[in-house]
Steps between C-alpha positions, in 0.01 A plus 500: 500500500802339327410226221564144691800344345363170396197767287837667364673167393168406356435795275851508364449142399165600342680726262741292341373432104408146430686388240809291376836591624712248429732557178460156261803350289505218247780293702342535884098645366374765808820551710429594843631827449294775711555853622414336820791230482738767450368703792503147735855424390426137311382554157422206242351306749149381582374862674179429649615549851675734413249739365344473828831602688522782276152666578561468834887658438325785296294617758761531759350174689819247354571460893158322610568210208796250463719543183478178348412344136338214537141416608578241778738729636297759620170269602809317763633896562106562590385211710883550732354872542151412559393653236326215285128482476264254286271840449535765275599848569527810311931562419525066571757324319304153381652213452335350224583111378742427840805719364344522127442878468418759758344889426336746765165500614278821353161364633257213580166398623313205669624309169749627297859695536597773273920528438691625280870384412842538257623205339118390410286443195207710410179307606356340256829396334665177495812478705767286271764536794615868525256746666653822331297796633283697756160449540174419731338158600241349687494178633270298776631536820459157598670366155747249585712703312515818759748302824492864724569827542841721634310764680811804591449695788482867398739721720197761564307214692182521217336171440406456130194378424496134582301175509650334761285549854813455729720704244834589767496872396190564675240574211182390470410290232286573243304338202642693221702758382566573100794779447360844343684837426524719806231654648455869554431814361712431197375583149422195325680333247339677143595265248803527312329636162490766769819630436532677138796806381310811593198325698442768824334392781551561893587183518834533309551747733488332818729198329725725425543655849523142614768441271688726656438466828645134491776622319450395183496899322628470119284842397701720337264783603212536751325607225125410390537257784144378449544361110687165431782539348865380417567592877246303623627192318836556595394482874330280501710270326767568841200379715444183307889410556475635834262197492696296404393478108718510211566450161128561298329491835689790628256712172443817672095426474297441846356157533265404793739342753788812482241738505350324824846497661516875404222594718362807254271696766210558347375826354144621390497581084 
């Protein structure tokens, strides 16, 4: 059974590093500058709208969502398509503060939803006017501050999991759903102390036939395929900017959301 796309636009979203990504100058201070400006076509700009176009763009689903840059643009894009909802759903665009910020939905229960969003401020932080990186949040659903939801119709049909009982794509609604890694018979993520020069394990060598198999191969030699090596860092570095990392992210060493996109199977030691 094929992954359901609004799982797939999820889990890409899941592994992008939270962290500043704005550059900063002494004239202008953070500048709006983003990898994901430059792949929207409107860099320098405020980009939290943006981000979300771009996750959507990245995962071949660009089509479903309207190409726009501003929050109140796409909440009026949403309620002409019927497509607006006051509950949460999992891959929702929220409108948070009436057109103040918006980032995509990753979760929620009877109280609370769980997004996660560019152009934002770690939590915890103070925002002095310029949200300058990735990261997660929680906030009440029934804050003043959350005005709705854009809730995209998928092209496969799947209903994400939703709140809202009358939700127009046909799913059920449920109480709560909180994003994990994917399920299945995947080797689990092993820490990345894990992953020494010279360590051998079976483990290293089912990454590294993964590596390959998703076209990512930088080994030199198909030797000692089962110890971590040069090759192995190499690789996986490709799969990191296949990703979508770069710069120090892009490191060549497996951290838990790449390795969950990876899908190691799992093997007995």
């Amino acid at each position: 059974m094929s992954t359901p796309r609004w799982r797939q636009l999820t889990d890409h979203l899941m592994t992008v590093p939270e962290k500043v990504y704005e550059g900063w100058n002494s004239r202008d201070g953070w500048d709006n500058y983003t990898r994901w400006g430059e792949e929207f076509g409107e860099n320098g700009v405020p980009w939290c709208v943006i981000f979300d176009w771009c996750m959507y763009h990245d995962v071949g689903l660009d089509a479903i969502v309207p190409k726009v840059d501003n929050v109140s643009a796409f909440a009026s894009w949403a309620r002409a398509h019927g497509q607006w909802s006051a509950y949460p759903s999992v891959g929702a665009w929220v409108d948070f503060g009436d057109g103040a910020h918006t980032e995509i939905v990753t979760g929620f229960d009877s109280d609370t939803v769980y997004t996660k969003g560019g152009n934002s401020i770690q939590a915890g932080s103070v925002d002095r006017g310029q949200g300058n990186g990735v990261w997660s949040h929680s906030n009440p659903r029934r804050s003043s501050y959350v005005t709705g939801y854009f809730a995209p119709r998928y092209p496969d049909g799947e209903c994400p999991p939703t709140a809202d009982p009358d939700d127009p794509r046909g799913g059920p609604a449920v109480v709560s759903w909180r994003w994990e890694p994917p399920a299945g018979p995947y080797e689990p993520f092993p820490g990345s102390g894990f992953f020494t020069d010279g360590r051998r394990s079976p483990v290293i060598a089912a990454l590294h036939e993964r590596l390959v198999a998703v076209g990512c191969d930088r080994y030199r030699s198909s030797a000692d395929a089962d110890v971590w090596g040069p090759g192995d860092v190499r690789s996986y570095q490709a799969w990191q900017r296949k990703l979508g990392y770069s710069g120090s992210d892009a490191d060549g060493v497996p951290g838990p959301a790449s390795w969950a996109r990876l899908q190691v199977p799992h093997v007995e030691d």
